[in-house]
N, C-alpha and C positions, 0 to 999 in steps of 0.2 A: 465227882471231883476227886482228886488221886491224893494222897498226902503227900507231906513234905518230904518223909523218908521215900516214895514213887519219885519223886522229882528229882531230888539227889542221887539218885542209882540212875533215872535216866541221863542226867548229866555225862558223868561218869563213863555211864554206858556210848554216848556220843560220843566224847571228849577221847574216849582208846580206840575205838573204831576209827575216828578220821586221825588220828596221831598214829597206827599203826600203816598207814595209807601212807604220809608222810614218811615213815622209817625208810619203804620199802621204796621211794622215791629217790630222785637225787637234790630235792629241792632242800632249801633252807627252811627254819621256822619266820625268818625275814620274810621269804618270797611266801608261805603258804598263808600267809598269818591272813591278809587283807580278802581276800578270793574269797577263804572259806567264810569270814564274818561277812563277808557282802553274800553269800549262798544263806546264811542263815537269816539275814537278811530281807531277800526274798522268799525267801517258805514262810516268814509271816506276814511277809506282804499279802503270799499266797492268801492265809487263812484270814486275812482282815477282809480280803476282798472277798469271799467264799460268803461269810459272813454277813457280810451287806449285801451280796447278792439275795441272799437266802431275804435279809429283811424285805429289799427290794420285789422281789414275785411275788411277797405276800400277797398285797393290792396291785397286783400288774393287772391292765384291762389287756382284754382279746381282741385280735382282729380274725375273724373268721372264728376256726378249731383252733386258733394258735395263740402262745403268748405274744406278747410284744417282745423282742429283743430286748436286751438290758444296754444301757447307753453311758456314756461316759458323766453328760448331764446329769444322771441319777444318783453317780457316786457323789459329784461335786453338792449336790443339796443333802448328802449327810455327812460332809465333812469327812470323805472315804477316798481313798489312793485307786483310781482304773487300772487294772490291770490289761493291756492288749491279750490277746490270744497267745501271741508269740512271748510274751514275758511271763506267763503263769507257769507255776511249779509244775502241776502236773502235764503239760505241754513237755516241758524238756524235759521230765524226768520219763517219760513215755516214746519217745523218739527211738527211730529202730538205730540198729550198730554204723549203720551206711550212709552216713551221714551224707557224702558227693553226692548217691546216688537219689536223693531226697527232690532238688532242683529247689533249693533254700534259698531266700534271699535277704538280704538286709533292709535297711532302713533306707538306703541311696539305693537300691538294686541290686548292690554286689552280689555276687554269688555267695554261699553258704557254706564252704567244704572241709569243717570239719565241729567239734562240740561245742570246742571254746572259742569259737566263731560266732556260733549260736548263742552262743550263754552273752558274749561280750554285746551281743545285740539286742539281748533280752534286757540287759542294766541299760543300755543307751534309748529303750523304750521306758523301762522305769524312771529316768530320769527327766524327761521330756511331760512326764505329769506331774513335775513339782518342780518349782521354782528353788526349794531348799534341797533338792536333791542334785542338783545341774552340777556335772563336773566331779561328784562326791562316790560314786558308786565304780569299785573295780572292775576295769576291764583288759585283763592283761589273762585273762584262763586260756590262752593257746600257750600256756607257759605248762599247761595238764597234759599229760595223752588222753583220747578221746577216754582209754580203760577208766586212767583215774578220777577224770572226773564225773565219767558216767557214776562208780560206784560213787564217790561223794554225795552227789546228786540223790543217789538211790539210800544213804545214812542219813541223811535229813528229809526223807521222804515217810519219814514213822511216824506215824498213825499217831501215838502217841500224845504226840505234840499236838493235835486237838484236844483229844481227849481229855487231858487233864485241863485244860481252858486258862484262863486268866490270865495271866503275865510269864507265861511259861517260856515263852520263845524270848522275851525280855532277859529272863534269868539264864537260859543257856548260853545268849550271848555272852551277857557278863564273866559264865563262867569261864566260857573259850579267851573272852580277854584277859584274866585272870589268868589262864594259865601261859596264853603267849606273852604276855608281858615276865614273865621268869623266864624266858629263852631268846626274846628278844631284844636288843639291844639298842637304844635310843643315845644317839651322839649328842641330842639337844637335853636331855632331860627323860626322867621318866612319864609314858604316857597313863597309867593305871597307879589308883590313889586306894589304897585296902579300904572294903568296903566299912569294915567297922570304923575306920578313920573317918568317911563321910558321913556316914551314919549319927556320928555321935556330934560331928558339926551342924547336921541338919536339927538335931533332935536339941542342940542345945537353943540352936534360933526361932527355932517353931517357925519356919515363914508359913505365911497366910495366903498375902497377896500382895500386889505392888513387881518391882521393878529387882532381880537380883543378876548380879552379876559375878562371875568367875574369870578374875582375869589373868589363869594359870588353867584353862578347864582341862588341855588334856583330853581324855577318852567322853567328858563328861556325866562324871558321876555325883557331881553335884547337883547336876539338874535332874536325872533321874531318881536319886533317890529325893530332893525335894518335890517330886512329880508324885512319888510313892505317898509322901507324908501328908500334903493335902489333897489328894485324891482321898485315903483312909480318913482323915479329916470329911469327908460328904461333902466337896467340893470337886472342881473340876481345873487342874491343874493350870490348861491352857489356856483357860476362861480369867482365873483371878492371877495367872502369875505373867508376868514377861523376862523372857530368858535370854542376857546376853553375855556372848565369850570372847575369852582373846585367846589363841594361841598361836607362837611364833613358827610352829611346826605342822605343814599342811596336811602329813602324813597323819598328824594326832586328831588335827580340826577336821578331817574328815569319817577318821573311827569315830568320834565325838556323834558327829547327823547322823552316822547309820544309829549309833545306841539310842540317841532321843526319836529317830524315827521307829525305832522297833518299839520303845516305850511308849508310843503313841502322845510324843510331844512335839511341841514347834520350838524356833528362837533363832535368833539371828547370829550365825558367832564367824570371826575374822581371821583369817590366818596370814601366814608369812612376817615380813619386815616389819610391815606398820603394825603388828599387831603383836608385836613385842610388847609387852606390858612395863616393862622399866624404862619408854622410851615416849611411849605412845598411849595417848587413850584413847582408841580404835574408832567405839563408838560417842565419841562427847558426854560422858557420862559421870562426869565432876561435878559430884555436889547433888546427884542425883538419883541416887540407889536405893532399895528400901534395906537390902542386904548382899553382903560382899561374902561369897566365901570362898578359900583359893586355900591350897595346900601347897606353899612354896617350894620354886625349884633351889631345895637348898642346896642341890650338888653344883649348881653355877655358880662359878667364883669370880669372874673375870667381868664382872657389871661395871658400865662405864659411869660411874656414879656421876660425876659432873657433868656428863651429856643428858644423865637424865634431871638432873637438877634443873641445866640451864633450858631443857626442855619443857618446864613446868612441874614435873612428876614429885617435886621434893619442897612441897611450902612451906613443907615444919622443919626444913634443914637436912644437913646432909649426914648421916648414920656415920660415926666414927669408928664401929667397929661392925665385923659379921655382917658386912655391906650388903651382900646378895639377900638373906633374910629381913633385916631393917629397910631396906627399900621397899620390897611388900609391903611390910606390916602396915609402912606408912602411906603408900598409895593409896590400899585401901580405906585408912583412915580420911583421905583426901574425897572416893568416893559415896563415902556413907554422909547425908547430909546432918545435920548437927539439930536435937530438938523438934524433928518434924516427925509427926504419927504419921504410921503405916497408913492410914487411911484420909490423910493430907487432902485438901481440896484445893488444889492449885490454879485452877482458874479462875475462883472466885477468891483467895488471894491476891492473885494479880488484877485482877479486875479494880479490887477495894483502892491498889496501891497506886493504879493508874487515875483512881477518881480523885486521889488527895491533890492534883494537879489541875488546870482548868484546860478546855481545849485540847484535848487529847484520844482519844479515837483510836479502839481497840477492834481489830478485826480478825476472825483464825480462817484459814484458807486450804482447803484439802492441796498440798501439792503434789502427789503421788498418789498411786493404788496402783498394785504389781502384783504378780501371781495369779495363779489358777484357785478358782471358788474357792477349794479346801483349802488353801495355805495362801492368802491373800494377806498382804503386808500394807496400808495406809501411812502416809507422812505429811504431818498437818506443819504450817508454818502459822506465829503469830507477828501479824503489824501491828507498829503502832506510829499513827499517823500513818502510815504508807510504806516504811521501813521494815525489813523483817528484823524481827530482834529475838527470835526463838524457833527452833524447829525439832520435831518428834519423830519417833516411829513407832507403831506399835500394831496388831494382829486384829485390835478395834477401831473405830473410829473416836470413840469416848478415850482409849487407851491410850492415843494420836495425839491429842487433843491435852490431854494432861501432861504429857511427855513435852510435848511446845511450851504447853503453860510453865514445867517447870525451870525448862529453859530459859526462858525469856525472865522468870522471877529472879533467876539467879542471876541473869545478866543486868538487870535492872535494881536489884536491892542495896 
């Protein structure tokens, strides 16, 4: 295992190599920004699948002298991302210069004729094995010459980045975000929240487990560093937490999936219009949160404060000064429920409060189940008498389940 000062040089060491590639380009740090964090992306996609492979052959049975094949089914029962053939790192990092003369084809047939052909077809195969990755993953690399992006290809292809193991391709991300968000420019806000800034938010809330929300997340760095803290905690982040986001800009909610994907997290987060946070509560999540944590965009100034009033967002009033910041502060207040432990049993709550009543008939109902084995989302609704009067979603069935129940208590109390 490498130390931290190995890690930081290899940062570095990336971060000048693919910025030196940029210089000598005509592209913007706009245009490169998204490509290369979706390349980085995939090489740990690469090495998560390498890795479950390897688990996988352990106990692979034979047919004949031969192993069995490794199959997609294998990955989905340990909760692992399939890589096709055509999407794995070492596939297109290994592709000869002649790309035409190859006879490539796509996902539909198309012919293959050129890198960033290839690569844009490699993300639209990663894509197609996760429900949270659909739509999220850049494919605009014929904006590369085949040169530059072969060499790209071939600077994230360092060996290294096994070798030192752990969360390493985590933390290079981070860092490349880090340094593109000082050269890039965001008209909605900024997308990257300085790490000691989250850090010291996560570390003052200690989350555990329960339901958090960020509804400013941005690149999402509060849900991976809260991923960081109860993992280290000897838990399992995606197990005891549920992750949900709002952000108004697609561009950011989608750097956001790749960082929790490379962190090896889930969660559900919403972008565009409705998911403006001063306007909208994305996910119905009033009154339901175990923890809010959002680092305000305090450069917006032009907040329609009475539209978000009159749209529910303001029940303690309407902020009289420093409007853009006091709207947050108090959404979130709006979000956080009042008096209830983290560890809340809200089914058997509602249960108790539906019995003080005669005649009344409590029923929860799976309405949904969506996605592939590994990233499988459930939505329970609960009746009562026959009516729904609560609905959830969460990554469990029990998760689902509580999520309905909390709904329904709040709608009934």
């Amino acid at each position: 295992m490498a130390n931290n000062v190995n890690v930081k040089k290899l940062e570095a060491d990336l971060w000048e190599s693919a910025d030196l590639l940029r210089a000598g380009s005509k592209l913007t740090s706009n245009q490169y920004c998204m490509p290369v964090l979706g390349l980085i992306f995939l090489r740990y996609a690469y090495s998560r699948f390498k890795l479950v492979e390897q688990e996988i052959l352990k106990d692979r049975p034979m047919r004949g002298d031969r192993v069995l094949p490794v199959e997609q089914s294998d990955f989905a029962e340990k909760s692992a991302l399939f890589l096709p053939k055509e999407a794995q790192y070492n596939y297109l990092v290994n592709l000869p210069a002649n790309i035409p003369e190859q006879g490539l084809t796509g996902i539909e047939g198309n012919p293959l004729n050129s890198l960033g052909e290839v690569v844009n077809n490699a993300m639209e195969l990663v894509e197609q094995q996760s429900e949270q990755l659909q739509g999220v993953l850049p494919k605009d690399y014929t904006i590369f010459s085949d040169e530059l992006l072969g060499e790209l290809l071939r600077i994230f292809n360092n060996d290294a980045l096994d070798d030192v193991g752990g969360d390493v391709i985590g933390r290079i991300y981070e860092y490349f975000l880090n340094k593109f968000a000082k050269n890039v420019a965001q008209d909605d806000g900024v997308f990257f929240t300085p790490k000691s800034l989250v850090k010291m938010i996560v570390n003052v809330l200690e989350p555990a487990h329960g339901v958090l929300l960020d509804p400013a997340c941005g690149s999402g760095g509060m849900f991976v560093q809260t991923g960081d803290f109860v993992n280290h905690a000897g838990m399992i982040a995606n197990n005891t937490m549920t992750f949900y986001g709002q952000e108004k800009v697609e561009y950011n909610a989608k750097l956001c999936l790749m960082n929790m994907a490379v962190h090896g997290l889930t969660g559900v987060i919403k972008s565009g219009d409705e998911a403006n946070t001063f306007y909208h509560d994305a996910h119905n999540l009033n009154g339901c949160c175990d923890y809010v944590m959002a680092n305000p965009p305090f450069n917006v100034d032009k907040v329609k404060s009475e539209s978000a009033q009159s749209a529910g967002r303001l029940p303690f009033g309407l902020p009289g000064v420093n409007k853009a910041k006091e709207i947050i502060d108090r959404l979130i207040l709006c979000a956080v429920p009042a008096g209830k432990p983290h560890n809340f049993d809200y089914k058997t709550a509602l249960q108790e409060l539906v019995q003080r009543e005669p005649n009344r008939t409590l029923v929860y109902r799976m309405a949904e189940e969506s996605g592939p084995d590994h990233d499988k989302t459930f939505t329970f609704e609960v009746l009562l008498n026959g009516a729904v009067v609560g609905r959830g979603e969460g990554h469990s069935k029990k998760e689902a389940e509580q999520m309905a129940a909390r709904a329904a208590l709040e709608r009934l109390e």
